[in-house]
C-alpha positions, 0 to 999 in steps of 0.5 A: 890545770885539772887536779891531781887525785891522790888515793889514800887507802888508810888513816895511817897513811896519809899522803904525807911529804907528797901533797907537802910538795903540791902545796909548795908547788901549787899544783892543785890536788883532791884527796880521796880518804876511802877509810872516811867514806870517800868513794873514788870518781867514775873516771879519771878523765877529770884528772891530771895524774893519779897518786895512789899512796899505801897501806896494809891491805894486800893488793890482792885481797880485793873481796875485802876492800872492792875499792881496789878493783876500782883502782885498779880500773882507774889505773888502767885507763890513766895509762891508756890516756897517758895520764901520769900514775904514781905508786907508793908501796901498795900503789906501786903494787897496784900500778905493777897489778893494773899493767900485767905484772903480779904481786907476791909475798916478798921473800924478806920483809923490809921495816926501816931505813934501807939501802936503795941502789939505782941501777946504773941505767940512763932512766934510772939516772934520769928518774933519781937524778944520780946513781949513787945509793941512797937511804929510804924507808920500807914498811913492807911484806909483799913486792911485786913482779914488773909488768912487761915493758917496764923499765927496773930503776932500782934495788935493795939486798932484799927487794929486787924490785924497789923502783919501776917506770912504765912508758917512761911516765909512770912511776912505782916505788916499794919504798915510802919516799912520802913518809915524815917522821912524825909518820913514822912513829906513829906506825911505829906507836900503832903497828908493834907486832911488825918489829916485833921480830926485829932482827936488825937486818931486814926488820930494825928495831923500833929504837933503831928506826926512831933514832934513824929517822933523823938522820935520814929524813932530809936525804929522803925528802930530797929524792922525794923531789927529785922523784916527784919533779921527774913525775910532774913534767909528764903532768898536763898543766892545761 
């Protein structure tokens, strides 16, 4: 089968527990590091799917990082050829972008482990594999606003829009559903002034996050399969 390609935008976020599951799986993939100097390919033709993962630059700030508008492109004709996209946090905000929708300062910022409730929907049950309400962790301080047509899968207390699927293949997510801990800490370890402010509520505090990062971890990588098996049935394996 051709190779998944997964953009990584950062250092610090690194596909994590989703090339984990490849690996296991034996699903081929390439990586593009774009922080290493990777450059994206013409098209994404080559490909079998497309995983963009996360990070800290604005999806709108595409004067400063131009490999967005690349990305963006990429993404529009992946669904023009029904080739599967799978978002991560900014990616999701970039798959949301690509399709029409906007992406917005969120009202609450999100840091740590947070409550994610699947709407009670067929698809969502379809995407999540169940309807009960499940632990994930957010890292975030913009959402964004679905593209038309596209289908809300789940929600937060505060983030409306957690979890979207468009055409029924692809896939965007506000949370980090890739993240490990040994991830986490280190944003935790690098990016300090994010809960800095923490208030326990929408913003936990580091000894919070640590602590929780072992009790939920399991759960979460769990869902992340769960997400990601959904996702690679739409995967061309020829």
């Amino acid at each position: 089968m051709k190779p998944i390609l997964v953009l990584q935008h950062a250092h610090y976020d690194w596909p994590a527990y989703f090339t984990d599951c490849l690996i296991n799986w034996e699903i081929p993939f390439e990586t593009i590091n774009i922080a290493a100097g990777d450059v994206l390919p013409f098209t994404i033709t080559d490909y079998s799917g497309f995983a963009v993962m996360g990070g800290g630059m604005s999806s709108n700030d595409e004067l400063n990082y131009p490999h967005l508008t690349h990305a963006l492109n990429l993404i529009k004709e992946a669904v023009h050829y029904r080739i599967p996209v799978i978002g991560h946090c900014l990616g999701g905000q970039l798959l949301a972008k690509a399709l029409g929708g906007i992406v917005i300062p969120a009202p609450y910022h999100e840091v740590g482990w947070h409550t994610i409730a699947p709407l009670h929907t067929a698809t969502a049950y379809e995407w999540f594999g169940g309807l009960a309400p499940v632990t994930l962790f957010e890292w975030h301080n913009e959402t964004y606003l679905p593209p038309a047509n596209a289908q809300l899968l789940a929600s937060s207390l505060y983030c409306t829009n957690q979890a979207f699927v468009y055409d029924n293949i692809h896939l965007g997510m506000q949370f980090h559903v890739e993240a490990l801990p040994e991830k986490i800490n280190h944003w935790l370890d690098t990016a300090r002034e994010d809960v800095a402010l923490a208030n326990e509520a929408n913003v936990h505090s580091e000894e919070r996050i640590r602590r929780e990062n072992w009790v939920y971890a399991e759960h979460s990588q769990a869902v992340a399969r769960q997400l990601y098996t959904r996702w690679l049935s739409n995967v061309s394996r020829y």
